[in-house]
C-alpha positions in Angstrom: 21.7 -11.7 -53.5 23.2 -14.7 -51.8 25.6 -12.5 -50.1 22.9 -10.0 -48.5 20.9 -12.7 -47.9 24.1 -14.5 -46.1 25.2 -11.0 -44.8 21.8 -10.2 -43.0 21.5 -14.1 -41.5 25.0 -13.5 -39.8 23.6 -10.0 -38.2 20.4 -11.3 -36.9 22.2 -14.7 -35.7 24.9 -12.4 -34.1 22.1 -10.0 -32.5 20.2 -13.2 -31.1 23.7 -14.7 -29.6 25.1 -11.1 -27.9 21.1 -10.6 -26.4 21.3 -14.0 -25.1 24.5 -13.1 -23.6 22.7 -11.0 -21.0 21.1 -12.1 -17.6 17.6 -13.5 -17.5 17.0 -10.8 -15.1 17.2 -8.3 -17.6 14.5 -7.1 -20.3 15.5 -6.7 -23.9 15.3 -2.6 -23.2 18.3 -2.9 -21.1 15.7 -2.0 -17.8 15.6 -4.8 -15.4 12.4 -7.4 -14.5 9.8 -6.5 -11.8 9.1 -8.8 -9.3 6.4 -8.5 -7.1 6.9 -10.0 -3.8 4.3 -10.4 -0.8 4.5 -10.4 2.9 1.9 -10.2 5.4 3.0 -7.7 7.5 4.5 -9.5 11.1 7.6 -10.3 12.4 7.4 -14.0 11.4 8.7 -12.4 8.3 11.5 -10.5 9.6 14.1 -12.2 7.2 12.5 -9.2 4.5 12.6 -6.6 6.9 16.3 -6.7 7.9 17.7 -8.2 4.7 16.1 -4.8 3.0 17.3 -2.5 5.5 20.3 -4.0 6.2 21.5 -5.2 2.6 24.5 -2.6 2.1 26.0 -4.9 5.4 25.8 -7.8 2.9 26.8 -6.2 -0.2 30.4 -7.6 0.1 29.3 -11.1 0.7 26.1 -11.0 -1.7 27.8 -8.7 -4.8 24.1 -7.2 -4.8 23.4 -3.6 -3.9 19.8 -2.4 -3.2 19.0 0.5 -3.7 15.6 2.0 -2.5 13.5 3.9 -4.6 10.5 3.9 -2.3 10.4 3.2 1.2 9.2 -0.2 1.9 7.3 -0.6 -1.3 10.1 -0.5 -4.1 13.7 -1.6 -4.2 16.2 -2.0 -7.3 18.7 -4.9 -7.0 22.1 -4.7 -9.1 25.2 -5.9 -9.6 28.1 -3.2 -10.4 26.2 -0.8 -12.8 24.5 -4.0 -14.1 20.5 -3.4 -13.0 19.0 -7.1 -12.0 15.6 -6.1 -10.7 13.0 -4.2 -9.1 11.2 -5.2 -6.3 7.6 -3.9 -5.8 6.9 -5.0 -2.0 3.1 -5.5 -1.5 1.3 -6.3 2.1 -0.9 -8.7 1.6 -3.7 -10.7 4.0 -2.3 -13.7 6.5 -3.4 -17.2 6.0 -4.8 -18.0 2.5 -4.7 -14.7 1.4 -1.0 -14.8 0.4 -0.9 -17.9 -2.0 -4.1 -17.1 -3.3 -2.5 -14.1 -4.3 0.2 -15.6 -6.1 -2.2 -18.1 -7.6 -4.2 -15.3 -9.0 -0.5 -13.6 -10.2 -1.4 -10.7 -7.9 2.0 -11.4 -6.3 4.7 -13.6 -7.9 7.0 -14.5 -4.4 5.3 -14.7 -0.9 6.4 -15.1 2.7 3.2 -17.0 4.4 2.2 -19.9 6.5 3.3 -23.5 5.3 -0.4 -25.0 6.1 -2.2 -22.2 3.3 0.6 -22.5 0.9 0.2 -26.7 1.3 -3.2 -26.4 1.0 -3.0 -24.0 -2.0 -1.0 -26.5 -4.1 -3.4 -29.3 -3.2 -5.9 -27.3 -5.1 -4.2 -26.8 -8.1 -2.1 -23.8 -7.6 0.7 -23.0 -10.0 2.8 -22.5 -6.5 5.7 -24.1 -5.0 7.2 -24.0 -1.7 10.8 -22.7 -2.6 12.6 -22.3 0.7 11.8 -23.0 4.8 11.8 -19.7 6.5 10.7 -19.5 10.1 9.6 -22.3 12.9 7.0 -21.6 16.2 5.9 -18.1 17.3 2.2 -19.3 17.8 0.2 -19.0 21.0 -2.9 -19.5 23.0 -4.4 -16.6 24.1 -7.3 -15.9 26.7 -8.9 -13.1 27.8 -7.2 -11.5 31.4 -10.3 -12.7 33.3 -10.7 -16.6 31.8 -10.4 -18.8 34.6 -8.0 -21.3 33.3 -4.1 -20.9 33.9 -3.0 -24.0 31.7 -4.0 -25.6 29.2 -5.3 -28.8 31.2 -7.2 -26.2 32.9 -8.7 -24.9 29.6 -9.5 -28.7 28.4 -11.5 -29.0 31.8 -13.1 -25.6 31.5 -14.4 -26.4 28.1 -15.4 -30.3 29.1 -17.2 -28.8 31.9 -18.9 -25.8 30.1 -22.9 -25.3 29.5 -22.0 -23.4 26.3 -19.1 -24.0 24.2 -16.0 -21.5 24.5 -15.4 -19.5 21.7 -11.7 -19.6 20.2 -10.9 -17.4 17.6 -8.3 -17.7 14.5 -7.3 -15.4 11.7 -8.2 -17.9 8.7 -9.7 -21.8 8.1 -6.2 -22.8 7.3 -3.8 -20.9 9.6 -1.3 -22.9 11.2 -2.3 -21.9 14.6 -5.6 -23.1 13.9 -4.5 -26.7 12.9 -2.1 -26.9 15.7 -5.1 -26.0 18.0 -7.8 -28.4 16.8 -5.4 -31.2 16.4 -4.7 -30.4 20.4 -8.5 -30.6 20.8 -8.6 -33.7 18.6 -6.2 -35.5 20.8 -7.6 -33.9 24.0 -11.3 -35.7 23.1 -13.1 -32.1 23.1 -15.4 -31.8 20.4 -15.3 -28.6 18.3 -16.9 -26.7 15.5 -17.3 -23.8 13.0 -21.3 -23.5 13.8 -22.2 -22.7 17.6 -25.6 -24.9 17.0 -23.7 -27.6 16.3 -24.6 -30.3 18.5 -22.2 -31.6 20.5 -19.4 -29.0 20.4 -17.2 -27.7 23.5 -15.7 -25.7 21.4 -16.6 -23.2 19.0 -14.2 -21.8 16.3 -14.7 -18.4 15.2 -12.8 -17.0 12.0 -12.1 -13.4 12.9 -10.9 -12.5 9.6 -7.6 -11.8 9.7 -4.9 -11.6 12.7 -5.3 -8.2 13.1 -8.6 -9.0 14.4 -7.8 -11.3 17.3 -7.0 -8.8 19.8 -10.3 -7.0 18.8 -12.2 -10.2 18.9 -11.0 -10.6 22.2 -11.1 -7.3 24.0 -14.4 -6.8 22.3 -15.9 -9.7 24.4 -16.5 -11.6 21.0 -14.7 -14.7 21.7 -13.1 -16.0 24.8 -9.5 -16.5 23.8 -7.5 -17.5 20.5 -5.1 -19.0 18.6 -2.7 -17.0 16.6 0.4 -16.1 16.1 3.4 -13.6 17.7 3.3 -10.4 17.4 -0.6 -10.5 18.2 -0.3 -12.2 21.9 2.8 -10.3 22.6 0.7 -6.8 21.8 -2.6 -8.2 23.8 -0.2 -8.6 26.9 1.4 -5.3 26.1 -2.2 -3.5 26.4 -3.5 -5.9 28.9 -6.4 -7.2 26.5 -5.2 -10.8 26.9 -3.1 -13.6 28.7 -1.2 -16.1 26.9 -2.0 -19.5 28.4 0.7 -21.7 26.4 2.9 -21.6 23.5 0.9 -23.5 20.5 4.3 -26.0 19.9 3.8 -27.3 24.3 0.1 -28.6 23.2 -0.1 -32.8 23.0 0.0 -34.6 21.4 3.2 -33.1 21.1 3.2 -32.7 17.0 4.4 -29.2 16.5 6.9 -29.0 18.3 10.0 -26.6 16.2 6.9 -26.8 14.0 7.6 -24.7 10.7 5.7 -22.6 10.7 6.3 -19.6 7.7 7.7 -20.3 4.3 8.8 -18.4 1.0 7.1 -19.8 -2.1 6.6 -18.8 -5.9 4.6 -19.5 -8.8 6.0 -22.0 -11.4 6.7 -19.6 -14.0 8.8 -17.3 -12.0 10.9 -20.1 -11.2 11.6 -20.8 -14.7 11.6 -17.2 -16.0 13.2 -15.1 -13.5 15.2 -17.6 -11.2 18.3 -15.2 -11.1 16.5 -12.6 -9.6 15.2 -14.9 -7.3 18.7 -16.6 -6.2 19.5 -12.9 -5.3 16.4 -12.3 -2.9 17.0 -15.9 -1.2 21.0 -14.9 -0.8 19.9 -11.5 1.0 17.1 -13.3 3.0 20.0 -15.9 3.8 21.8 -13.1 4.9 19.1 -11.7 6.9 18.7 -14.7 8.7 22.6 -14.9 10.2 21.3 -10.9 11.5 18.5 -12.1 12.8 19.8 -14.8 15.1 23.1 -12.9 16.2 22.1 -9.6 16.5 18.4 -9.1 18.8 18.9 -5.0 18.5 19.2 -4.8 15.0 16.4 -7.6 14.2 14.0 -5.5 16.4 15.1 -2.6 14.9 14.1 -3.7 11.5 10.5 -5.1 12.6 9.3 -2.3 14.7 9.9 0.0 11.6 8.1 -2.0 9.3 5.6 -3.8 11.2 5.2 -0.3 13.9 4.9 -2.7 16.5 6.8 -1.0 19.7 10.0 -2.0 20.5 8.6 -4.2 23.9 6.5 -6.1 22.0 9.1 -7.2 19.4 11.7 -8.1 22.3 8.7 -10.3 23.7 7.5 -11.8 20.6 10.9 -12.4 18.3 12.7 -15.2 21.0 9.6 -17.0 20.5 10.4 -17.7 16.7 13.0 -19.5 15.1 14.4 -18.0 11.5 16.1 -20.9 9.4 16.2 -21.5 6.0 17.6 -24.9 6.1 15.5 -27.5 4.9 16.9 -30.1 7.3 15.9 -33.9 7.8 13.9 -32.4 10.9 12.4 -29.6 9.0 11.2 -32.5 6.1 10.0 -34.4 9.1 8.1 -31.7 10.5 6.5 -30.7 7.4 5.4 -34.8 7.3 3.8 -34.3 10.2 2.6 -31.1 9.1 1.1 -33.0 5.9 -0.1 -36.3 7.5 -2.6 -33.7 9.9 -3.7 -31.6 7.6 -4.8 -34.4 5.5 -6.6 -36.3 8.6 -8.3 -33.0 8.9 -10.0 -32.8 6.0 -7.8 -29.8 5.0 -6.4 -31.9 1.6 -8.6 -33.2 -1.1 -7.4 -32.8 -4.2 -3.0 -33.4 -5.3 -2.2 -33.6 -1.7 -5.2 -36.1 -0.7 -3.8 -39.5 1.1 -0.1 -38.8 -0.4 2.8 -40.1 2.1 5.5 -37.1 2.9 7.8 -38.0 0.2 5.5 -37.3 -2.4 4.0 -34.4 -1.0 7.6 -33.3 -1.1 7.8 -33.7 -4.9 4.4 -32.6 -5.6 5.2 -29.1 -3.1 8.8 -27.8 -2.5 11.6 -26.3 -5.2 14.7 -26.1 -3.5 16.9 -25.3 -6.7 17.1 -21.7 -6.6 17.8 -22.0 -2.9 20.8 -24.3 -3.5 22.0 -21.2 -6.2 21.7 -19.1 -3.5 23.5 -21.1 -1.2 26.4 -21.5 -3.8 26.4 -17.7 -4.9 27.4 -16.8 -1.2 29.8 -19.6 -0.8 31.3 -18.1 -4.0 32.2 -14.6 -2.9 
């Protein structure tokens, strides 16, 4: 009896060793994990795009093959005839849409806006910011006919108005629409959500989404607004709008190289499926070194998954930068990023009157991007 007993202990200890053997990535069945990544469907988030169409360029350096199973919406990552995972893509809404839908587990890795995905965690989120991703790319836009040229001419315009101006945005906590009322902050023009509101020069309209904007605008239903590329570079492409300045030019010169997009996660991804995730971050790392050496390629990539035309994507691309490196400037400019949305009002919860360092804790997970980072150093 002693010897069954022994006999069986040693089988089930052996079964538990060889299964732990095997990759995080892959299930007990032998099939591999799904993970369900979100974009929001512009060419801020090229770095997908091009890293999914071009990933047999990087097989050699990344040791990951991709294979497509459906267009643009499901992709199997492996390694030799070793499957590591399948990736459902999903388009989901700009601004707070995205990490409310990995909060909600909707999505479990999302390219968005680091001002929604700051303010997310303030609230509570199970989110973290796991890698920078993409810097600038927001404009002011007004319609063809709105008097002002500049943007000294749009602060006297709205001083001077009998009615306040109506600026659209896509969401409360875009980063286009913080960079634009900090501008009017610092500008002394009074603004506002309510067009009753006493007082106001300015009235900010949420559109509902940047799809909207151009709408909005050639629709007559707001005067000009703040948002980001490829949105202004289509309303000059139709002749609907005229983009007064680049967003980053506006005093009191805080967003300048502003970051602007981000890749984050939830918590439990991190700690569950972080191989599979230190293989998308090598192939978006990849992406990147595409994106800023080869324009025709990069263009290529957005215009087939954004269907955007090929003039509007060689207007609106040089107005981005795509890094991943989380750089002394980039911490800075996330401080800065931090130290205005809390003088907002935007922060009232985690985030609420913490200095940059400890929004840094509280926020970012750079590990898997340091795996990354060492995986392609390795081949």
């Amino acid at each position: 009896m002693r010897r069954l007993v022994f006999e069986l202990t040693t089988v089930v200890t052996v079964a538990l060793v060889l299964n732990g053997c095997g990759r995080k990535g892959e299930e007990p069945s032998g099939e591999p994990m799904t993970i369900t990544l979100g974009h929001v469907g512009h060419d801020h988030h090229t770095a997908l795009y091009v890293a999914l169409d071009c990933a047999g360029d990087y097989a050699r350096k990344t040791g990951i093959d991709v294979n497509v199973v459906e267009d643009r919406k499901l992709y199997r990552l492996s390694e030799g005839d070793k499957k590591i995972a399948d990736v459902e893509i999903v388009k989901v809404g700009g601004g707070s849409e995205m990490p409310t839908a990995l909060a909600q587990n909707v999505i479990e890795v999302g390219f968005g806006g680091v001002a929604p995905v700051l303010a997310s965690i303030d609230s509570g989120a199970p989110i973290k910011l796991i890698a920078p991703l993409h810097y600038k790319g927001d404009m002011f836009v007004v319609r063809p006919d709105f008097p002002a040229r500049t943007w000294s001419e749009f602060v006297a315009a709205a001083k001077a108005a009998d009615k306040p101006l109506r600026i659209g945005y896509k969401d409360p906590v875009a980063c286009a629409k913080v960079i634009f009322e900090e501008a009017l902050r610092h500008e002394g023009v009074p603004f506002g959500g309510t067009p009753s509101q006493e007082g106001i020069k300015v009235h900010m309209v949420d559109v509902k989404g940047g799809g909207k904007l151009n709408v909005a605008l050639s629709g007559g239903l707001i005067d000009g607004y703040a948002g980001n590329n490829p949105f202004p570079a289509i309303a000059v492409e139709k002749g609907m709008g005229r983009i007064i300045c680049d967003l980053e030019d506006l005093p009191p010169g805080t967003f300048r190289n502003h970051p602007c997009c981000c890749i984050a996660a939830r918590a439990d991804v991190i700690a569950n499926k972080p191989e599979a995730v230190v293989d998308l971050l090598a192939l978006f790392l990849e992406a990147n070194c595409t994106i800023n050496s080869d324009l025709d390629k990069t263009v290529a990539a957005a215009v087939r998954w954004i269907g955007t035309s090929e003039a509007v994507e060689r207007m609106s691309i040089p107005t981005s930068g795509y890094s991943m490196e989380a750089s002394p400037q980039w911490y800075n400019a996330m401080g800065q990023w931090s130290t205005v949305m809390d003088g907002l009002g935007v922060f009232r919860n985690q985030l609420k009157s913490k200095s940059s360092d400890e929004v840094a804790r509280i926020a970012y997970d750079f590990s898997l991007l340091e795996k990354a980072k060492q995986r392609l150093a390795s081949h």
